[in-house]
N, C-alpha and C positions, 0 to 999 in steps of 0.2 A: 702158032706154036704147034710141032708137030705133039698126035697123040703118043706118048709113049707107052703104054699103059697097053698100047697095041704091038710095039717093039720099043723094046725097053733099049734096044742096044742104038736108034737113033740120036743122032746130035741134035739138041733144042736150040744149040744154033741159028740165029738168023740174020747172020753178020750186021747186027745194028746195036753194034759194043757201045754202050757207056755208062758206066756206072754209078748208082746216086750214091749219097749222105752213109746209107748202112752197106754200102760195098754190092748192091742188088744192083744186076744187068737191067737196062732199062728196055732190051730188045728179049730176050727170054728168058728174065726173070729170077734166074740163079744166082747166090749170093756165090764171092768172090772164091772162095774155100770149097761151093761145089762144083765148078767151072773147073778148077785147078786138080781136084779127085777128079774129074767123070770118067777118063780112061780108067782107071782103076776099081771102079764102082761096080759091085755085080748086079745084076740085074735087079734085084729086090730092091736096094739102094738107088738104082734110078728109078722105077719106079715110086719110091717114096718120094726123090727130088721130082718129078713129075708133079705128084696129088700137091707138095710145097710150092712150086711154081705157078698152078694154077690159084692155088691161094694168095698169092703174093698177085699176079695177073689181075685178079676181080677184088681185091682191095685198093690194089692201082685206079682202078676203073669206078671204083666206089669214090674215091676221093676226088679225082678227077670230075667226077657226075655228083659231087658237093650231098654224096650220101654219108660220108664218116666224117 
C-alpha cells in the first residue's frame, strides 16, 4: 500500500478488489463508502482514510498471525 501520508492525492489502489463481511477491500483496505468518496476526499480526509487503512491492514495481519 502506497504511503499516503506522503501524497495524499495517490490511489491505494492495488487492483486486488474483493470485499469481506464489513464491506472492507481485502487488497487496500478501504471500507466500501471510502472507495466510492476518494475522488472527492480533500486531502486531510485521505489522509485520515490512510492512518484507517493501515489500522485495518495490521489488524488483518494480527488475526491472520492468531494475535486477536
Amino acid at each position: 500500500m502506497p504511503s499516503g501520508l506522503n501524497d495524499p492525492n495517490a490511489n491505494p489502489c492495488i487492483r486486488n478488489c474483493c470485499l469481506d463481511q464489513q464491506d472492507i477491500c481485502l487488497g487496500c483496505f478501504r471500507h466500501l463508502d471510502e472507495i466510492l468518496a476518494w475522488r472527492a476526499m480533500s486531502d486531510m480526509e485521505r489522509q485520515a482514510c490512510f492512518v484507517r487503512m493501515a489500522q485495518r491492514k495490521a489488524e488483518s495481519q494480527a488475526r491472520r498471525n492468531g494475535l486477536k
